[in-house]
N, C-alpha and C positions, 0 to 999 in steps of 0.2 A: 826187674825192680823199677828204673827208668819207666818201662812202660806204663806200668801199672799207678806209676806217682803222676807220670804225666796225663791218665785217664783221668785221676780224683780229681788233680787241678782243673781238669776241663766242666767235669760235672760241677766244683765249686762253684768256677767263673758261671754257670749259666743258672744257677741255684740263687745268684747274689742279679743275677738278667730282672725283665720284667715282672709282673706277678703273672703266674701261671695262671688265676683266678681270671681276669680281664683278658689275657692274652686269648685263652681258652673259648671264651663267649666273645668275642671279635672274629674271631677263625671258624666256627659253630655257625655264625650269624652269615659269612660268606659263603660257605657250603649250602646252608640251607634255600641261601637266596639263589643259589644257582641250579637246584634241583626245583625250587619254586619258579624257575623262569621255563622247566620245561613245558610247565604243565599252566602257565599262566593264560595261554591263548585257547584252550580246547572247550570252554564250555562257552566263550564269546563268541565262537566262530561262527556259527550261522548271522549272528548280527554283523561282520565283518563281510561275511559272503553279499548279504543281501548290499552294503551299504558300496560295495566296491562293483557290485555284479559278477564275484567270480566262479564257477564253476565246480564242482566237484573234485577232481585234478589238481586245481589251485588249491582249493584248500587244504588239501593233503599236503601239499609240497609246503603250504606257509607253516603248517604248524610241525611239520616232520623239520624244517630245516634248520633248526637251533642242533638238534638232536644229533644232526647227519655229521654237521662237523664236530661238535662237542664230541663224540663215541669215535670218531675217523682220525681226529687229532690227538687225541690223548695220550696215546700212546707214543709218541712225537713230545706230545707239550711235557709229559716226565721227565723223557732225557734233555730237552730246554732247562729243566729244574733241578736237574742233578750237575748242571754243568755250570749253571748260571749261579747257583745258589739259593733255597726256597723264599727267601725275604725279598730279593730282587726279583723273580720270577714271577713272585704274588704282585709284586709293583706292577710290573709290565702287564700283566693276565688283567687283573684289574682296570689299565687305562685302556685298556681295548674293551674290555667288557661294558665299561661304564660310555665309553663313545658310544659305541655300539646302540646299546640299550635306552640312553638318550636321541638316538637318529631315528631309532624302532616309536618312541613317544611322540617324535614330532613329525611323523612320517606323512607326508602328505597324499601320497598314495600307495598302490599293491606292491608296485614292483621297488619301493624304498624300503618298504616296510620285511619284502623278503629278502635283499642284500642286509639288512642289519640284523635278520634273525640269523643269519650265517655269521657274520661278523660277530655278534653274540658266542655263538659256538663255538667260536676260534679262540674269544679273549676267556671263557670257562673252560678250554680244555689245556690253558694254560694255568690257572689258576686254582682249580680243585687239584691237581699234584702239588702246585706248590702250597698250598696252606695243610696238606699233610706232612710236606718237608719242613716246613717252620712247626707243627705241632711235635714233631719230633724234637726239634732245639728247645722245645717251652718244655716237655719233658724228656728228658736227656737217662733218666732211671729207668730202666724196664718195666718196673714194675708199676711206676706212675703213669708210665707211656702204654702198658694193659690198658689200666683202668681209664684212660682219656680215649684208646678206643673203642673199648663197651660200648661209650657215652656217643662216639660219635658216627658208630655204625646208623644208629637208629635217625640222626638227624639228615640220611637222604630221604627216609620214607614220609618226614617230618616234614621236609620242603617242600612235595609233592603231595600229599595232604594237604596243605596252606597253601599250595596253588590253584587245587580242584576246590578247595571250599571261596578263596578269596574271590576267583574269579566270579563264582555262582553269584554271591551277594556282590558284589561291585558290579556284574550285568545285569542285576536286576533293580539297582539302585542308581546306578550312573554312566557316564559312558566309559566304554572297555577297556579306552585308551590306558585307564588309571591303574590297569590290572601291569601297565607297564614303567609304571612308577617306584612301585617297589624295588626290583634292582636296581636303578639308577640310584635311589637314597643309599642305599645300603653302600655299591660299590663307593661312591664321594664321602661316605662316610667311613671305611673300611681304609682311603687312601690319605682321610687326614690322622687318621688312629694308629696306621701302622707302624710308623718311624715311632713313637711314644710304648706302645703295647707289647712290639712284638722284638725279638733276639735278630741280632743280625744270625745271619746263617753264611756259613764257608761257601763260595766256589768250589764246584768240581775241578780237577787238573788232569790233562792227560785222555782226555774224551773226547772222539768226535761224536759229531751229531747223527752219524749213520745215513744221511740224504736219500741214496736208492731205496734202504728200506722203509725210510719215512715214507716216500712217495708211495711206493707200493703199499703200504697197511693203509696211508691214508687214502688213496682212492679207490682202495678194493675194499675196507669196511666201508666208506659211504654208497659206491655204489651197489654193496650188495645190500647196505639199511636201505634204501632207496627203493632199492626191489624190492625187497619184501615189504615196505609200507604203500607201494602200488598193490598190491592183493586186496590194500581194501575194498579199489574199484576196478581190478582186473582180474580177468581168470589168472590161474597160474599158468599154464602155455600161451597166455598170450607174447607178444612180440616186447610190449609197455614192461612186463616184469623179468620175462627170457633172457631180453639182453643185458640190462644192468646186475642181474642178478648170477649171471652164470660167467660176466666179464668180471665183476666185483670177488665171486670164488677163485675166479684164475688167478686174480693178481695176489690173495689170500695165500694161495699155495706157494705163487714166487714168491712172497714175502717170508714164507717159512724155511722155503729151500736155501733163498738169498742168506736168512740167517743164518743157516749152518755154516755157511761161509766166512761172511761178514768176523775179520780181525774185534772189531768193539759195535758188538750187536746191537741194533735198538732192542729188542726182545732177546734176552737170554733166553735158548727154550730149557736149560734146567732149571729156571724159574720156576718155571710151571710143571717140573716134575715129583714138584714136594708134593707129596697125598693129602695135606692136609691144606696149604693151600688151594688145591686145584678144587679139594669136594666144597672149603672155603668159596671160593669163587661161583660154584655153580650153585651154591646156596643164595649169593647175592643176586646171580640171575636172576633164579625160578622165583624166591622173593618178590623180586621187583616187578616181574612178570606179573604174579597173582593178585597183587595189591592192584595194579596198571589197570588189569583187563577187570579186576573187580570195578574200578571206577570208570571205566567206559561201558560196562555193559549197566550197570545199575544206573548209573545218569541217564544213557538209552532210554531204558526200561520205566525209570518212571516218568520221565519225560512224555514218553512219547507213545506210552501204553499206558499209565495211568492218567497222566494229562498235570502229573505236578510243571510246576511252576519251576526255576535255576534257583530261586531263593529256598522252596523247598525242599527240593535236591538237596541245595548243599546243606541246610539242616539236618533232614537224613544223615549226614554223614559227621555230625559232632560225637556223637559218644564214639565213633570213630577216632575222631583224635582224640580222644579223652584217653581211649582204652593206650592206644599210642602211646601218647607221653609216660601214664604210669609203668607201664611195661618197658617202658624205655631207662624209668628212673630205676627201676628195680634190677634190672639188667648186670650192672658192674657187679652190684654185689653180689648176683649171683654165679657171675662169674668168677668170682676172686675165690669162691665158695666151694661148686660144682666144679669149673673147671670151661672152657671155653666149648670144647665138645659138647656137651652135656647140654650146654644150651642153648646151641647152633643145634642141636637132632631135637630136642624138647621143644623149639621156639617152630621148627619148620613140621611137627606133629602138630600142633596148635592151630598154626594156620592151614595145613589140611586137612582139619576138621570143620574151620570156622571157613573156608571155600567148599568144603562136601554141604554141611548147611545148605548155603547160600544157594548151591545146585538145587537140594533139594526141595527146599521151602520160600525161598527167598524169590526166586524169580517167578513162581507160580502167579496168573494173571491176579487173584483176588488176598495174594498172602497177607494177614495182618503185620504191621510193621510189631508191633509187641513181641511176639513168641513166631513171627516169619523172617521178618530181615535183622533185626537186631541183635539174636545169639550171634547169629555169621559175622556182623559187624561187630563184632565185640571181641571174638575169639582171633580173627585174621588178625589186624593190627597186633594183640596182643602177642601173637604167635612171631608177627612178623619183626617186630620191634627187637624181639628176644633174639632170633636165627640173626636179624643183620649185626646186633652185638655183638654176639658169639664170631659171627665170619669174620668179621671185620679186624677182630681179636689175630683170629687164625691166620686170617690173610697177610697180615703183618707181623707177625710174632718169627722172630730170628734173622729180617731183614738188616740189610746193614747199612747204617745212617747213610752213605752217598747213594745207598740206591731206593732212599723213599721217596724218592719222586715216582721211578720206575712202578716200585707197589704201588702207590697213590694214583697212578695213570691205569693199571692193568685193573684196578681194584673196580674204579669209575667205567672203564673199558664196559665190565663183565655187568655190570648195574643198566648202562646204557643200552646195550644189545638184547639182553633179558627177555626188555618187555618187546621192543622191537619183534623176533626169533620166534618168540611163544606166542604170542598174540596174533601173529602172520600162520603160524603153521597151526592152530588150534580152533582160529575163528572159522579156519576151511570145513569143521564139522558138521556146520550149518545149523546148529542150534547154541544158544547164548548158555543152557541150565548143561550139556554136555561140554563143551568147554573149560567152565568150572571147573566140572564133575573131572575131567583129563587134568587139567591143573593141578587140584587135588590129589589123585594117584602121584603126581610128578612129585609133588611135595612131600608126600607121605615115603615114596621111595629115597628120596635124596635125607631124609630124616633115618629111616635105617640102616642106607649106609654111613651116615655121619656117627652112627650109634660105634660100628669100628674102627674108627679114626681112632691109631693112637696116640 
């Protein structure tokens, strides 16, 4: 009885907290900025290449290295935020993100420019766990803390979106630099709002940080991301992708073994043996995957086979996020409705149909954009907006408040590698319309077995 009096009282106190409404769209707006900052550099980079003189090589490595530590720490930056508490964790994640992101704006040349996109990576793999552990404190009810994340599944594909459209139109309007201005506002703006907006959140007690196996997950996923983003100008046997990539698996496996060991795991592996998180997770891969390689291969494509323009590109790609947002707002309630399954296997049917499209009509040299690339574009987001609701749902649903960081970091983890994984092992088909077309089937299968997820 005790317990259960001293539960209401906690829910009261955080009921009488900030307004969930503000808190909500502050926390929303961090995420987004920080999925927005993956994808902020990939349509300037030729004007980056030519203005620095750097090489092919390089420019892989500038734009992969936000990515390498954000996905390599994460995992890390969770248990940071289950220990430290999510409201202090977001402080910290944040004053590093925004150093960071400001040194990347005034960088005066290549090699500043690629230490503060790492530095970047470090201060977001701290910060996307912790603004999932604070949105837990803003909603403390299960059932309000569902619906908040329907809502907030959708706003990674949302960031990433407004980074491939923002960049298009800011490189063809101005200089690129400004494509890195966007995070810096946001985080100064996120650090003078958060003491007013958001719930203090409890410290962990009784936790270590797990060190060995930090180190191990964190240099074994970057170097095996590392590798696999070398494929896009190495064979696979060569030496450039061999060694990071099969040193990066070893250290993967100690990391797992280490776990079963490890007295206070950084990865609990029965985390991951829940069915519905785990099909959860690989939904938000293959998602994030299809969406990814859609906008690299369509930006290619018109680019540089039709001869559009970055401005037209990223037009192309508006009803894109049009189709996005609504699908995104429709989402909670279809979940509250349906049921989180139902719209995690229906959202990830959607999108492998609106990527079977795309294969089929979409890439062909002369397709009309009318009735060629726009069904594709119109059904994928819409499909994929609904699957990362659904996941996102699943992904979290039964965790226990000290270990939302942990989810918030493995959630981002499975987001990050996705596209990385399938893009590396998919683009080896050597054609862009078969690609898809394998995406697609991926999609299509991971949707019926989400159909038995009970």
């Amino acid at each position: 009885m005790t317990t259960t009096q001293g539960r209401d009282t906690t829910i009261e106190a955080a009921a009488k907290g900030p307004a969930p409404g503000p808190a909500f769209a502050l926390l929303g707006t961090v995420q987004t900025s920080l999925i927005f900052t993956l994808t902020a550099l990939v349509v300037p980079l030729p004007r980056i290449g030519r203005q620095y003189g750097l090489d092919r090589d390089d420019l892989i490595l500038l734009s992969a290295a936000y990515g390498l530590t954000f996905s390599g720490l994460l995992l890390f930056g969770g248990r940071v935020v289950d220990r430290l508490g999510g409201r202090r964790a977001l402080r910290a994640g944040l004053l590093v993100f925004a150093a960071a992101s400001l040194a990347a704006l005034l960088a005066p040349g290549p090699q500043t420019l690629l230490t503060a996109r790492f530095a970047q990576g470090a201060g977001a793999a701290l910060t996307a766990p912790a603004a999932m552990a604070v949105l837990r404190a803003v909603f403390p009810r299960s059932a309000a803390y569902g619906k908040a994340m329907a809502t907030w599944g959708g706003l990674s594909v949302l960031g990433a979106t407004a980074g491939n459209l923002l960049s298009g139109v800011i490189s063809a309007l101005a200089p690129w630099r400004l494509t890195l201005a966007f995070p810096v506002a946001v985080a100064a703006f996120a650090l003078v709002l958060a003491p007013r907006l958001l719930p203090a959140t409890p410290a962990g007690t009784g936790r270590s940080l797990d060190l060995p196996g930090a180190l191990l997950a964190t240099t074994g996923i970057t170097l095996a991301g590392y590798g696999l983003v070398l494929t896009d100008a190495h064979a696979w046997g060569s030496a450039a992708v061999l060694i990071p990539l099969l040193t990066g698996a070893a250290l993967i496996i100690g990391f797992l073994l280490a776990e079963r060991r490890a007295p206070d795991p950084l990865l609990p592996l029965g985390f991951l043996r829940d069915r519905r998180r785990g099909l959860a997770l690989a939904a938000i891969g293959l998602t994030a995957a299809g969406t990814a390689m859609t906008f690299v291969l369509l930006s290619l494509q018109l680019q540089q086979d039709r001869g559009w323009s970055a401005l037209q590109t990223s037009a192309a790609f508006v009803p894109f996020a049009v189709a996005l947002l609504v699908s995104g707002r429709a989402a909670g309630p279809l979940i509250a409705r349906y049921g989180a399954p139902a719209v995690t296997a229906s959202g990830l049917a959607i999108a492998a149909t609106g990527l079977a499209l795309l294969a089929l009509t979409g890439l062909a040299p002369h397709a009309p954009y009318a009735y060629g690339l726009l069904p594709g574009l119109l059904l994928l987001p819409a499909g994929a907006a609904a699957a990362f609701a659904g996941a996102a749902v699943l992904a979290t649903d039964g965790v226990e408040p000290h270990r939302t960081g942990l989810a918030g970091g493995v959630m981002n983890t499975a987001m990050e590698l996705g596209p990385t994984v399938v893009l590396a092992a998919l683009l080896t088909l050597g054609s862009d319309a078969t690609s898809l077309a394998a995406t697609a089937a991926t999609l299509a299968a991971a949707a019926l077995l989400s159909t038995r997820t009970k």
